[in-house]
Structures are given as structure tokens and as C-alpha cells.
C-alpha positions as CSV (number, residue, x, y, z in Angstrom):
1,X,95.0,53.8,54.4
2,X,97.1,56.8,54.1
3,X,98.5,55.8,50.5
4,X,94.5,55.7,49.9
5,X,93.7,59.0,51.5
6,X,96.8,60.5,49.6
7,X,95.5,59.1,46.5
8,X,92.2,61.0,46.8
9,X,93.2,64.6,47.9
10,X,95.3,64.7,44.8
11,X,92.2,63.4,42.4
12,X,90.4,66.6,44.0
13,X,93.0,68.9,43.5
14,X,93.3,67.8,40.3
15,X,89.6,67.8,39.9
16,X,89.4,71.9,41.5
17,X,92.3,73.1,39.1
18,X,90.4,71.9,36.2
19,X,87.7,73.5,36.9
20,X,89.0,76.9,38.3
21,X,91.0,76.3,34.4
22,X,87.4,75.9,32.5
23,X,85.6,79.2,34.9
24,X,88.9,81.3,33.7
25,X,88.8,79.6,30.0
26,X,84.8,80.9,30.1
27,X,85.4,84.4,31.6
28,X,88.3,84.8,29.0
29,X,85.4,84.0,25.9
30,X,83.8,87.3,26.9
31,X,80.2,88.4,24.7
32,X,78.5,86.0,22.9
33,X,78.0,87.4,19.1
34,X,74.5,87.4,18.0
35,X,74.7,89.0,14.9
36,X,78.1,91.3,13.5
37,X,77.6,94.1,15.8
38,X,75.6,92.9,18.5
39,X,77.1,90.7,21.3
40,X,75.8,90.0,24.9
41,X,76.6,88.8,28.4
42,X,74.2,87.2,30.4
43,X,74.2,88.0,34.3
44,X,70.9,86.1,35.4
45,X,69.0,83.2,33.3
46,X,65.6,83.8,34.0
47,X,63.1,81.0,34.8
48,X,60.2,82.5,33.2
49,X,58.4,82.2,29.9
50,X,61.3,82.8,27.4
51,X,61.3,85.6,25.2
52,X,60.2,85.3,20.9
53,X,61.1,87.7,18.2
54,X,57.3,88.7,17.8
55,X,56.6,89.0,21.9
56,X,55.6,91.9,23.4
57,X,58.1,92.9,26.3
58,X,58.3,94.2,29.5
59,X,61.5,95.5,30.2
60,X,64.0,97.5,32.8
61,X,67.0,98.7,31.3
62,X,70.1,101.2,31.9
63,X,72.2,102.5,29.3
64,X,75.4,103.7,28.8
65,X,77.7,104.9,26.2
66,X,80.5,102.0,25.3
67,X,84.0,103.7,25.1
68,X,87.4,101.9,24.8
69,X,85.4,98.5,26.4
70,X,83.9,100.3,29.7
71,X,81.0,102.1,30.4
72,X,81.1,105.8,30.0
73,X,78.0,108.4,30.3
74,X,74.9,107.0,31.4
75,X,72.3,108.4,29.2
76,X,69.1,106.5,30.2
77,X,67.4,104.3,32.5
78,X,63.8,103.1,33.5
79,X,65.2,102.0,37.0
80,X,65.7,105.9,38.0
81,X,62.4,106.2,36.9
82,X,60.8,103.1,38.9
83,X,58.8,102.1,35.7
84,X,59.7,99.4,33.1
85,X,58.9,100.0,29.3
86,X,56.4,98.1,27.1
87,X,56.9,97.3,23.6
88,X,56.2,94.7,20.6
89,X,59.5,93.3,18.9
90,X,60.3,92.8,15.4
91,X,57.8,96.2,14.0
92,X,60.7,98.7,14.6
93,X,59.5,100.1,17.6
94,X,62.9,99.9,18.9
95,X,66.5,99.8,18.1
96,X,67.7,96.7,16.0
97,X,70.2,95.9,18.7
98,X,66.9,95.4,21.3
99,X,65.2,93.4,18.1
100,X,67.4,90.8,18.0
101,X,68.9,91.1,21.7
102,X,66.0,90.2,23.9
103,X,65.0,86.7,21.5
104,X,66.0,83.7,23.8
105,X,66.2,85.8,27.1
106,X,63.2,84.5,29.7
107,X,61.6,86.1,32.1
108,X,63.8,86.9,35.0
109,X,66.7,87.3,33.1
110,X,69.3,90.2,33.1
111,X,71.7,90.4,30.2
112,X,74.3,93.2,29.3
113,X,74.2,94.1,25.4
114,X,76.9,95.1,23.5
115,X,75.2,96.9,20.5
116,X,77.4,98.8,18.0
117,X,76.1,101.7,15.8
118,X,74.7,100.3,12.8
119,X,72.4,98.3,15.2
120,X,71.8,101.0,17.3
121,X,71.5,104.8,16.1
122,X,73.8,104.9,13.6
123,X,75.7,107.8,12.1
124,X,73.3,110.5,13.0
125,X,73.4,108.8,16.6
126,X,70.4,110.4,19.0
127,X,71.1,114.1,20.0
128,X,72.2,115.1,22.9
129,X,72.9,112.3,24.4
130,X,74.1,109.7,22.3
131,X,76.9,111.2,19.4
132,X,77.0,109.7,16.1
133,X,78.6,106.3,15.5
134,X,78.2,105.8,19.1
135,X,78.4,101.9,20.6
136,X,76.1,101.5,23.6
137,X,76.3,99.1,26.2
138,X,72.8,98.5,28.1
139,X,71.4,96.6,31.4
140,X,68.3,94.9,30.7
141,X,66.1,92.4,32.7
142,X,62.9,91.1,31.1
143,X,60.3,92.0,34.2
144,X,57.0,90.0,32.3
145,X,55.7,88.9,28.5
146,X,52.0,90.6,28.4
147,X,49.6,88.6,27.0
148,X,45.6,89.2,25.9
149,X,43.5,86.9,27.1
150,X,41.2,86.1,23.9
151,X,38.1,84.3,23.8
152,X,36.5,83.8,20.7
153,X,32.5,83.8,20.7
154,X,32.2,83.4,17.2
155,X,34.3,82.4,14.5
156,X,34.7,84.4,11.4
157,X,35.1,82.9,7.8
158,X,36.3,85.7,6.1
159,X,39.9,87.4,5.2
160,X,42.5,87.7,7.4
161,X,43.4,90.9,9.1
162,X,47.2,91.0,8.4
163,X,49.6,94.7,9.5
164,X,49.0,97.6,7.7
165,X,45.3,96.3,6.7
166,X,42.4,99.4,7.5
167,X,40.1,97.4,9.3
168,X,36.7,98.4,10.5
169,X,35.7,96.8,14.2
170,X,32.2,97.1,16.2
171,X,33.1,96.9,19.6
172,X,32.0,98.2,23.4
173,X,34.5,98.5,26.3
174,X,34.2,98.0,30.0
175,X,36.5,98.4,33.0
176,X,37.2,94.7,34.2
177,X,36.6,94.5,38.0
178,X,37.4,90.6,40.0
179,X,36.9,88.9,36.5
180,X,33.7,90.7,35.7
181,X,32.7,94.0,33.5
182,X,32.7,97.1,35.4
183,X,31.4,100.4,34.2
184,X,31.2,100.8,30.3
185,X,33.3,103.2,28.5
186,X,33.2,103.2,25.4
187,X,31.1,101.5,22.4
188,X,30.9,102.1,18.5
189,X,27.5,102.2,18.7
190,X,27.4,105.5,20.0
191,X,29.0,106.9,16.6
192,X,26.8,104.3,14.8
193,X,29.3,103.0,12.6
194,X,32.4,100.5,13.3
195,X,35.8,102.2,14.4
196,X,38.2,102.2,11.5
197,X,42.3,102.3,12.0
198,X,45.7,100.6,10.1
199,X,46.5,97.8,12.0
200,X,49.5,97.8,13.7
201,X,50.4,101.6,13.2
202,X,49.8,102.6,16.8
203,X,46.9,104.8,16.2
204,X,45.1,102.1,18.5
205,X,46.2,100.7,22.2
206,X,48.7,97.6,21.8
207,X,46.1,95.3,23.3
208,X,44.1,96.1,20.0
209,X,46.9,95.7,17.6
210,X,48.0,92.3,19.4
211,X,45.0,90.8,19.5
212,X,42.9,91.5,16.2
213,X,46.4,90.2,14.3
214,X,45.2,87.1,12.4
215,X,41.7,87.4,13.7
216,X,39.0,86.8,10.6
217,X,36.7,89.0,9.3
218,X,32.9,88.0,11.3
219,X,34.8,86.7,14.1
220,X,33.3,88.0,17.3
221,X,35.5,87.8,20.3
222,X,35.7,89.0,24.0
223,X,39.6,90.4,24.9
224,X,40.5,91.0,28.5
225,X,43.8,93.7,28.4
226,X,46.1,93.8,31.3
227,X,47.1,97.7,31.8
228,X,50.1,97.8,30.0
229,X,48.6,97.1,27.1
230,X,45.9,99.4,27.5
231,X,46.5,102.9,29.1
232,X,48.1,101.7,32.0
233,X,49.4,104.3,34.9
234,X,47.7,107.4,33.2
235,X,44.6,105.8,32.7
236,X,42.6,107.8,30.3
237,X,39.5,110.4,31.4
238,X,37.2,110.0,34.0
239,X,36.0,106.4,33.2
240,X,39.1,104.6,32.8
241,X,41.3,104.5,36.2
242,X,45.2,104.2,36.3
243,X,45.9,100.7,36.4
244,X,42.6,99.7,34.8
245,X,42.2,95.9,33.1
246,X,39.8,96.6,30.1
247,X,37.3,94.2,28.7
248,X,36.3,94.7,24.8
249,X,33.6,92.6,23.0
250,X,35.0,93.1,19.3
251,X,33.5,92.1,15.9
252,X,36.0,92.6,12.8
253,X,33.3,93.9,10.2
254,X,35.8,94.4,7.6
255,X,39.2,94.7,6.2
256,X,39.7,97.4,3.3
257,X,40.2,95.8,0.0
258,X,40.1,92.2,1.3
């Protein structure tokens, strides 16, 4: 029995130091390299919805200037604010670094990124705070993936609207109260003529540009925005609350040229 018992405790040991050798062989890897100057270090793996190049993001971040391998001046953060930012990847709304950085994180997740100048601001870096040829180091956890919900009434069979197409759209808004239209708004009818805009070039809310991307020319459709994608804390003039879900019955009349 003893030789037995002997026999175990020294499979274990074994067993721990292995392990305790693969933990140190992991720490010792450091940031996983994405692309040539762009690495990252996972804190949290989030258990959410998990994050594509084209997504629109919700995001809280921190971020520092990277000298010598540590953190030096803190130059930004939406936590001091108490107010993640919104944005769409891949249109260049952001840094290349947050581009191809936030890909293949998930909802939940908190990751550390590594993001040297030519994938951040470059030579001419971001006066005052961030000096040219400057390597950055930010905090960032993915807080939600904001979606339109889009119900189509009526299929279209025409061309596709596509970004950077000027496309003309009949439509009339309402404030969306317990899954039903509120107060109207808003409506094109009260120009009489559609609403014309470049898709895509923020000259509309995101909801707009996210949701009419790929949608055909005589489609009618019904698109319920979440606030973030609308005008979210400010709200905008006396009809539209802070906070405010929209509702917008949309009809793509046409796209210029198409």
C-alpha cells in the first residue's frame, strides 16, 4: 500500500511540474502577432456573439502610450467617461490597429493591443497627445455587436445599393415604444420628394447606412434602430428623446446611375 501511495504522489508531482512548465512556457510566448505591427494579449474570452471585420462595435477602451514595453501617458479612455464608443469596422472610421484588432474577439472579451505606428497614427502621430511614430498600447472590451432589426414588406427587383452609391429613399419615422410606433417624427412626404445621401459617408445615422447596404431598389422595408445607432444619449429636438429606439418604414426609390 505504501509503495502504491508513493507511486501516486510522485505521478502528481510530476503531473503539477509539467504543467506549472507549460503556464511559464505560455506566459514567456507573450503577444500574439496579427499582422507586422499589431500584436495582442487576451485578458477575458468573451462568451458572446464574436466579433466580424464588417460588425458594427460597441466598445470600452483605455489607451496609453507604449514606451520601452510598459505603459507610459494615458491619453484616452471611455471608462473615465462612463460611455462606450460605436463604430462600423473595415470603412476607416478607426485606426487600422482597431480594424484588424477587434476581428475574432466576442462579446465579453477584454484584450490588450499592441499597435505600432504605421497601424496607428503614423509619422504625423495625433497632436498633443500622441507624438509622431508613437506605439500605443490600448484596453479594450467589446460591451455589445448592434444590430437593425430588418423586416422586409416588399421585395425590390432592382439594382443594388452598394457604398458610395447616391441613393434616393421615401421613408417616415416614429419613436418605438414596448414594440410599437410612438409619435411620428419625421417623413419625406413632408418635403414631397425622397431623401437623397451617399451611402455609407455618414451624412445619415449608422442605422441608415447599415441597413439599406445590399437592400434593392423597390424594396420596401420596416427597420427598428436601437439608440446607438440612431442618436442615442443626445437624442435629437423635441420629438426624439435620449435613448430613443426609432422605427423607419423605408422604400429605396433609386440609386444614381444604376
Amino acid at each position: 500500500m505504501r509503495t502504491t501511495l508513493t507511486a501516486v504522489l510522485a505521478t502528481c508531482l510530476v503531473l503539477a511540474l509539467a504543467l506549472a512548465g507549460c503556464s511559464k512556457q505560455e506566459e514567456a510566448q507573450g503577444p500574439t502577432e496579427i499582422v507586422p505591427g499589431l500584436s495582442y494579449v487576451d485578458s477575458v474570452i468573451g462568451q458572446g456573439a464574436e466579433v466580424q471585420p464588417d460588425d458594427f462595435v460597441m466598445v470600452h477602451y483605455t489607451g496609453w502610450l507604449y514606451v520601452d514595453g510598459a505603459k507610459g501617458d494615458q491619453f484616452d479612455s471611455s471608462v473615465d467617461r462612463g460611455e462606450p464608443i460605436a463604430f462600423p469596422l473595415g470603412r476607416s472610421f478607426v485606426i487600422q490597429g482597431w480594424d484588424k484588432g477587434l476581428p475574432g474577439m466576442k462579446v465579453g472579451g477584454k484584450r490588450a493591443l499592441i499597435i505600432e505606428a504605421e497601424m496607428g497614427y503614423g509619422a504625423q502621430g495625433h497632436p498633443p497627445v500622441i507624438p509622431p511614430n508613437a506605439t500605443l498600447l490600448f484596453d479594450v472590451e467589446v460591451v455589445d455587436l448592434p444590430k437593425v432589426e430588418v423586416e422586409v414588406l416588399t421585395e425590390g427587383t432592382g439594382a443594388v445599393a452598394e457604398l458610395g452609391d447616391n441613393i434616393s429613399v421615401d421613408y417616415t419615422g416614429w419613436v418605438w415604444v414596448d414594440g410599437a410606433k410612438g409619435e411620428q417624427f419625421d417623413s419625406s412626404s413632408n418635403a414631397g420628394r425622397p431623401y437623397s445621401f451617399t451611402l455609407g459617408a455618414r451624412m445619415v445615422i449608422p442605422g441608415w447606412d447599415l441597413a439599406l447596404e445590399g437592400m434593392k431598389v423597390g424594396t420596401k422595408a420596416r427597420l427598428i434602430i436601437p439608440p446607438v445607432l440612431a442618436y442615442g444619449k443626445r437624442g435629437s429636438g423635441p420629438k426624439i428623446p435620449p435613448d430613443a429606439t426609432l422605427c423607419f418604414e423605408v422604400e429605396l426609390m433609386e440609386i444614381t446611375g444604376k
